[in-house]
C-alpha positions as CSV (number, residue, x, y, z in Angstrom):
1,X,0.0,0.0,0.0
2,X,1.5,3.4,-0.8
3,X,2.6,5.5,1.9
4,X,-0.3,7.8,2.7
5,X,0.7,11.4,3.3
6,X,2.8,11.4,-0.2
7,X,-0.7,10.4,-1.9
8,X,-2.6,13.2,-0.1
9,X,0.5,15.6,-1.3
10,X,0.2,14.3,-4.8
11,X,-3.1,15.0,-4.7
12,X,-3.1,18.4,-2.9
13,X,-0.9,19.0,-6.0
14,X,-3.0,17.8,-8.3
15,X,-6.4,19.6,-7.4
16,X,-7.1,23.0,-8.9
17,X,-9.6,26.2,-8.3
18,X,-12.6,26.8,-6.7
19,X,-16.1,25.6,-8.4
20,X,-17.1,22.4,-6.7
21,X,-21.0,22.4,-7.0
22,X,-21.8,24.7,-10.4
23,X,-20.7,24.2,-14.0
24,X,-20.5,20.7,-16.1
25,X,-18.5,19.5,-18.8
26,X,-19.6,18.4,-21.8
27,X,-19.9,14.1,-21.8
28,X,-17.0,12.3,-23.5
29,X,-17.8,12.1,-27.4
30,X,-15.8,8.6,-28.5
31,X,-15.6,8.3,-32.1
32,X,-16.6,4.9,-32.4
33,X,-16.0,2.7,-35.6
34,X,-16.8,-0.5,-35.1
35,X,-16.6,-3.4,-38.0
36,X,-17.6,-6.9,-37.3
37,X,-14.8,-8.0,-34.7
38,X,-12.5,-6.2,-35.7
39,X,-11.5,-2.4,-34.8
40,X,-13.6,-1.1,-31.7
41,X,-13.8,2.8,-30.7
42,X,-11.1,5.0,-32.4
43,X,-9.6,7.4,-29.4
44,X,-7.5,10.4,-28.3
45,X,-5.6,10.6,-25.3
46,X,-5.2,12.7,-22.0
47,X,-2.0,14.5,-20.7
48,X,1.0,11.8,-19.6
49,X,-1.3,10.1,-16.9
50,X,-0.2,11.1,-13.3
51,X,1.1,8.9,-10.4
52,X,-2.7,7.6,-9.8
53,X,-3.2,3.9,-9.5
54,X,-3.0,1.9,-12.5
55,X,-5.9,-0.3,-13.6
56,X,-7.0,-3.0,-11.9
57,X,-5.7,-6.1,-13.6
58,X,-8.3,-9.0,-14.8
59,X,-8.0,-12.4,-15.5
60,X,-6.2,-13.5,-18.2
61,X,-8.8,-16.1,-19.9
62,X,-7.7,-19.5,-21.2
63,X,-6.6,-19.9,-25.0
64,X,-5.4,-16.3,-25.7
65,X,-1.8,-15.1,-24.7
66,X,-1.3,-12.3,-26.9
67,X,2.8,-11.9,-26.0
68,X,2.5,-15.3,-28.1
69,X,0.4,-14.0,-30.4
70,X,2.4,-13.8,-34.0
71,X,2.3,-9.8,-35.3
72,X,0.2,-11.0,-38.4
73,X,-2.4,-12.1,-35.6
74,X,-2.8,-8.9,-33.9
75,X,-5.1,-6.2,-35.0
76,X,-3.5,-3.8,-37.4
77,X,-2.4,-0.4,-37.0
78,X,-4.4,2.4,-36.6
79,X,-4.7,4.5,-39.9
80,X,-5.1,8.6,-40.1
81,X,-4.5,8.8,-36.6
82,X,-4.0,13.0,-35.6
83,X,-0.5,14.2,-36.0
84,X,1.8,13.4,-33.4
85,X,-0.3,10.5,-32.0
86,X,1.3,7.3,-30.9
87,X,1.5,4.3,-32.8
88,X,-1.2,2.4,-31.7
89,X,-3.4,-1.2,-32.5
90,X,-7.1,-1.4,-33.1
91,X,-9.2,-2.7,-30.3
92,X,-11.1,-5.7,-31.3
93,X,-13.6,-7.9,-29.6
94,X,-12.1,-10.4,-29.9
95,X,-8.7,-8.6,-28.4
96,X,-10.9,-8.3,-25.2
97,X,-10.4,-12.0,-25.0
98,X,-6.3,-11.6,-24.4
99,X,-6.6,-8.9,-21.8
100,X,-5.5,-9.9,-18.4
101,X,-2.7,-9.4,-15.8
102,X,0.0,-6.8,-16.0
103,X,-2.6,-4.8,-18.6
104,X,-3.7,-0.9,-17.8
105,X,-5.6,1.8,-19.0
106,X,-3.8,5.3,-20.7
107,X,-4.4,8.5,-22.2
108,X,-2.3,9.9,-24.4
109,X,-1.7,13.1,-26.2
110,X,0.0,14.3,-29.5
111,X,3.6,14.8,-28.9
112,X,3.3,13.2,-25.4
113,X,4.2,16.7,-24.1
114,X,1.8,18.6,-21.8
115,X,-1.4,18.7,-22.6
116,X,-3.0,22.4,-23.9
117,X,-6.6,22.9,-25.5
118,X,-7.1,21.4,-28.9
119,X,-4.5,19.0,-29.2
120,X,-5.7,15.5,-29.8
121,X,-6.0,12.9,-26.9
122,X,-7.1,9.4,-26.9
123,X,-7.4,6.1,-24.6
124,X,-5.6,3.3,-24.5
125,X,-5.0,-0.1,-23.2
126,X,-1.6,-0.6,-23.0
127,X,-0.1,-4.7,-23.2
128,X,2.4,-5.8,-21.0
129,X,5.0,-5.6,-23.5
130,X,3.8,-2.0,-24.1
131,X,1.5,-2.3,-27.2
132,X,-1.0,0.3,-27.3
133,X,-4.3,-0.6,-28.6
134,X,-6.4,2.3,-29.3
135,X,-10.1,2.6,-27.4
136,X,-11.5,6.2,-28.6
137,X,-10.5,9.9,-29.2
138,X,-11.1,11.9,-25.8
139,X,-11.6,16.0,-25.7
140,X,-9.6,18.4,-26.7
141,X,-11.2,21.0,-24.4
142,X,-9.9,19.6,-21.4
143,X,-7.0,17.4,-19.9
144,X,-8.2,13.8,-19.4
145,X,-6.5,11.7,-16.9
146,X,-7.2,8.0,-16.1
147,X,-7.5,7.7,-12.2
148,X,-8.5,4.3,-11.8
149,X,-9.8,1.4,-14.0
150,X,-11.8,-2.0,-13.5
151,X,-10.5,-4.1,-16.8
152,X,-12.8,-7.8,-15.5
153,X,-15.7,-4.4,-15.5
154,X,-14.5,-2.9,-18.8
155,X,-14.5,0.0,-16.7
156,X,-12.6,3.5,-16.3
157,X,-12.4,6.9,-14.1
158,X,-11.4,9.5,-15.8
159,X,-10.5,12.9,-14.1
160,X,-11.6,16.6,-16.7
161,X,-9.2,18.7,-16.1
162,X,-9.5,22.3,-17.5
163,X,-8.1,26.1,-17.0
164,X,-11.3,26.5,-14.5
165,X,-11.5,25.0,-11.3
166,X,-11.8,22.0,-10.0
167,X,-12.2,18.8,-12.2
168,X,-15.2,16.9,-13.0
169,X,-15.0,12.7,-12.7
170,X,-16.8,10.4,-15.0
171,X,-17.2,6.9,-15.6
172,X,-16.3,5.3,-18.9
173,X,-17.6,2.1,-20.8
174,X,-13.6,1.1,-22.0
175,X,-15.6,-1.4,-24.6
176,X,-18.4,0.8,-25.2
177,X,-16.7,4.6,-24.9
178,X,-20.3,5.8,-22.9
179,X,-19.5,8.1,-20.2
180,X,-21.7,8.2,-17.0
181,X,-21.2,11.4,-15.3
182,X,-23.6,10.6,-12.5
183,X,-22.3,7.2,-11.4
184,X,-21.6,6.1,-7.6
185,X,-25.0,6.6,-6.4
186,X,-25.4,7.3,-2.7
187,X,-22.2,6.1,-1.6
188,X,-20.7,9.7,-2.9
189,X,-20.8,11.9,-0.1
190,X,-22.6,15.0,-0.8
191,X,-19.8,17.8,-0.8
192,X,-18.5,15.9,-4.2
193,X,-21.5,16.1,-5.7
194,X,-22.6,18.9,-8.0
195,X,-26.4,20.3,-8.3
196,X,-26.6,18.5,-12.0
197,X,-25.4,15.3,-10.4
198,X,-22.2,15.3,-12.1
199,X,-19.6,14.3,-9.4
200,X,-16.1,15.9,-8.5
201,X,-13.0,16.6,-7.0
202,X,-12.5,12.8,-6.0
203,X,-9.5,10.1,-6.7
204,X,-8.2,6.9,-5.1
205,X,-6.1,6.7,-2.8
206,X,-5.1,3.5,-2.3
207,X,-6.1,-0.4,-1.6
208,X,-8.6,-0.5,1.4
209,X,-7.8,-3.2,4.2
210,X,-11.1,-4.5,3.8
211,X,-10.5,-4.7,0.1
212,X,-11.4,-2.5,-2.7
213,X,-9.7,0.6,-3.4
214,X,-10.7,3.7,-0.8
215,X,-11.5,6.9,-2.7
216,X,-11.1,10.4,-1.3
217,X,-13.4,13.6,-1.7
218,X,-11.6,16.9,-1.9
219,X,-12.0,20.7,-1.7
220,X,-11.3,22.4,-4.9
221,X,-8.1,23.4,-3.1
222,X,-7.4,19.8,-2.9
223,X,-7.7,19.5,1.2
224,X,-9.2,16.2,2.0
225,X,-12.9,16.1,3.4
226,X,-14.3,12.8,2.5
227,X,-14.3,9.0,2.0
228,X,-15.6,6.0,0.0
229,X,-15.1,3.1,-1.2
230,X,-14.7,1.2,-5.0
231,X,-15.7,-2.3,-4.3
232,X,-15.5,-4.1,-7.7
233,X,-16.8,-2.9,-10.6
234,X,-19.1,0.0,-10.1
235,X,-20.3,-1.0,-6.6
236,X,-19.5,1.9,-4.2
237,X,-20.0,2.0,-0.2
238,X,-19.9,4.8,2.1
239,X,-19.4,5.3,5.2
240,X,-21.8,5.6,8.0
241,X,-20.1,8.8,9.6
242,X,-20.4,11.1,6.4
243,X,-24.4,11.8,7.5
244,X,-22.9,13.5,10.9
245,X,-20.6,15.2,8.9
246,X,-23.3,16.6,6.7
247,X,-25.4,17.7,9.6
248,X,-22.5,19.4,10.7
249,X,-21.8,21.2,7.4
250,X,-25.8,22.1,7.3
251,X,-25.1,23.6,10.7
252,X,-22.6,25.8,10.0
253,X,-19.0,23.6,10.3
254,X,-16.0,25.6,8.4
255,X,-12.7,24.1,7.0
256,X,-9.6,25.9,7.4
257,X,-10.4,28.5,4.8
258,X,-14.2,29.6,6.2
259,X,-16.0,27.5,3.6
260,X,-18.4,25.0,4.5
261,X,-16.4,21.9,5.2
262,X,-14.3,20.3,7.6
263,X,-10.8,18.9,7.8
264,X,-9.6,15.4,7.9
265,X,-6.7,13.2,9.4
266,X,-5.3,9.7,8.3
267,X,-3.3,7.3,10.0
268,X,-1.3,5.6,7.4
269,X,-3.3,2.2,6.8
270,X,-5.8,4.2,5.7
271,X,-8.2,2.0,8.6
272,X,-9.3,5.8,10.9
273,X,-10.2,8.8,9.9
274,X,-10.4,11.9,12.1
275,X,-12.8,15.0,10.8
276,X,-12.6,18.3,12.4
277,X,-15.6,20.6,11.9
278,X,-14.6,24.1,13.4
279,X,-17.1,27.0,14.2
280,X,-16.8,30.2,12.8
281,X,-16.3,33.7,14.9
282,X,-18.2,36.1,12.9
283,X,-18.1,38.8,15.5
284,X,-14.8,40.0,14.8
285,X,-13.4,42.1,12.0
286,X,-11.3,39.0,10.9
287,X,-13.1,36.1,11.7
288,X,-11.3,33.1,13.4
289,X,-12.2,29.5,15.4
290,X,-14.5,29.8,18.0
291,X,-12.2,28.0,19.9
292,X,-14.8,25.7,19.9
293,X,-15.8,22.8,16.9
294,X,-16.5,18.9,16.9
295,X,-14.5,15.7,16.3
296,X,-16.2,12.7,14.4
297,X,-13.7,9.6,14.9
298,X,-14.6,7.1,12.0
299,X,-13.4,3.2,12.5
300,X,-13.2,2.9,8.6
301,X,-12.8,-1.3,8.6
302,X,-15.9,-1.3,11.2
303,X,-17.9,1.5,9.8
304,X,-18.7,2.9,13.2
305,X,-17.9,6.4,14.1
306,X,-18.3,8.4,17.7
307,X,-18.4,12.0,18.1
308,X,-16.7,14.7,20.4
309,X,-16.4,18.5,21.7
310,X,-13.4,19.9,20.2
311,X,-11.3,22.8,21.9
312,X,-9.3,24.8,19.8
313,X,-7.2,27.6,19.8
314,X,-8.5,30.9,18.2
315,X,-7.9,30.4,14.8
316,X,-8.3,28.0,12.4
317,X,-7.0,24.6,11.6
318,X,-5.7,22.1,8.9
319,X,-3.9,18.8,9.1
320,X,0.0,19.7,8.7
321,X,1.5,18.3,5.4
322,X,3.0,14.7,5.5
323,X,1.3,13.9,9.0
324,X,-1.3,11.2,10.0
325,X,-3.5,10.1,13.4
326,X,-1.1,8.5,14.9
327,X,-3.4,6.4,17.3
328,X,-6.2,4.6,17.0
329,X,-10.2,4.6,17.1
330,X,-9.8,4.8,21.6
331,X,-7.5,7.2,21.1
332,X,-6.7,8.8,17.6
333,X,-3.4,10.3,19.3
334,X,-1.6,13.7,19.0
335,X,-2.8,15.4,15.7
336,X,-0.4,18.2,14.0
337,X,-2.1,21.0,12.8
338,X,-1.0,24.2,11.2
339,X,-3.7,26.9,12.3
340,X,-4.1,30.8,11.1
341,X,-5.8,33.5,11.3
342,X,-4.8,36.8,9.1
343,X,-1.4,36.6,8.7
344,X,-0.6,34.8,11.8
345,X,0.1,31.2,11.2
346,X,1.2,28.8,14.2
347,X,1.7,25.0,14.7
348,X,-0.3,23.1,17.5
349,X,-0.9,19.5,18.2
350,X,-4.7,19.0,18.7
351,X,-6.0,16.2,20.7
352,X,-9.6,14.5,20.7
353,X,-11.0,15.0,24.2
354,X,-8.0,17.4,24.7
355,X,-6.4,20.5,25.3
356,X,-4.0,22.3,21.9
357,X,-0.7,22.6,22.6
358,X,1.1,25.5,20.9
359,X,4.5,23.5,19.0
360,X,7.4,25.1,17.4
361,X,7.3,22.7,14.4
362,X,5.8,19.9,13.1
363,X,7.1,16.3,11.8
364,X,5.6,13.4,10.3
């Protein structure tokens, strides 16, 4: 399992602007050209994909090895492809048949540079021996990159990155090149979801101990603030604590910026999760914490969650980069937290069902 604090960095990184609940994209529009088993959807490709996990391997199936396949035996090449465009197979049905372990999903783009509006992008399934075979043509309004994929599903998650803010997540057919972009039902906590239905600001971020792969929900700014699972397939769960959490945004709870929201700790197996809803003091020219909030400790493997009175200092509170709960659900531990107000920015350790304690520094 990766380490994770440098996932929740990668990801801080990766997270732009501010629209989380307004504005859609435009659904995926795959050319599709499909000739009795033989070439499926024509493609473009996304930016280099990032550090996100790579598809989920499936089985290989019985009587097709295609690294034993003879060249004459594999689909031909794509023809008329855009300029710059890799060299790249057709996707058959039959082709399906040979995709198994060591297998992942791609996008890329003309040149393989960094992706800017109107160059050509497509999908791909890339072979263990790095073939690509072609899937469709993607966008060339916004930067497309694959977050996760279900290859036993046929299934992708694709991340729209443009110059606004915040990125839209959509589900795509790989065999079929239909996007959903209302997909998850229920189990996507309410923060992630737009007024349309369309969902966003959420990747994985990594295998979850009871299996599946845990997701995270994000702020536009890319601070975590909520959590589900990907079973198999398209089955999501969520967890029971995100309808406290709700009530508590309803109510008034504040992340560290003053928007509706609250913040969130990990311990590295990714098994508790630590939300902070803070309250905020309106009664001064520049408002800061209360110095009051609430804690809501989630056992994530259980699904039970408990809630506490927080005490804060006077100002208000993240998790500090690169730091996790340390504890566990008894007793989540000594929580690092870098808290501001203005210009004044200090470094405390917060404790559930304690005092803060002012720091010089913080570690991991």
């Amino acid at each position: 399992m990766p380490r994770w604090g440098s996932v929740l960095a990668a990801t801080a990184g990766a997270v732009v602007g501010a629209v989380l609940l307004y504005g859609s994209y435009l659904t995926v529009a795959p050319l599709v050209s499909q000739e009795s088993a033989a070439a499926e959807p024509a493609a473009s490709s996304t930016p280099t994909p990032s550090a996100s996990p790579t598809a989920t391997a499936a089985t290989e199936p019985a009587g097709c090895d295609w690294e034993a396949l003879a060249n004459r035996d594999r689909p031909p090449y794509v023809k008329g492809d855009a300029d710059g465009m890799p060299r790249a197979r057709e996707m058959t049905d039959a082709t399906w048949e040979c995709v198994g372990d060591g297998w992942t999903v791609e996008v890329r783009s003309a040149g393989d540079d960094a992706w800017v509006p109107g160059v050509a992008q497509a999908l791909y399934l890339v072979a263990p021996g790095g073939d690509l075979l072609k899937l469709y043509d993607l966008r060339t309004d916004v930067a497309v990159e694959v977050l996760e994929a279900d290859l036993d599903a046929r299934l992708a998650w694709t991340a729209r990155h443009s110059a606004g803010d915040g990125f839209q997540v959509v589900q795509v057919g790989l065999d079929t090149g239909d996007s959903t972009v209302e997909w998850g039902g229920s189990a996507i906590p309410d923060p992630q979801v737009g007024r349309d239905g369309t969902v966003w600001n959420v990747r994985p971020i990594g295998d979850f101990a009871s299996g599946g792969t845990l997701w995270g929900g994000y702020s536009p700014y890319g601070d975590l603030q909520s959590l589900f699972v990907r079973e198999a397939g398209a089955d999501f769960t969520g967890f029971a604590a995100q309808k406290p959490l709700d009530n508590l945004i309803e109510d008034g709870a504040v992340n560290h910026r003053g928007d509706p929201g609250v913040e969130a700790w990990l311990n590295q197996e990714g098994t508790l999760a630590v939300f902070l809803a803070q309250r905020l003091d309106r009664s001064v020219k520049n408002p800061g914490s209360k110095g009051t909030g609430t804690w809501v400790v989630a056992d994530l493997e259980s699904d039970e969650w408990r809630v506490e009175t927080a005490t804060l200092p006077r100002l208000l509170c993240r998790p500090a980069p690169g730091t996790y709960a340390p504890g566990a659900y008894e007793d989540p531990g000594a929580l690092q937290a870098v808290c501001t107000k203005g210009d004044r920015e200090s470094v405390y350790r917060l404790s559930v069902g304690g005092d803060p304690e002012e720091v010089e520094s913080f570690g991991p």
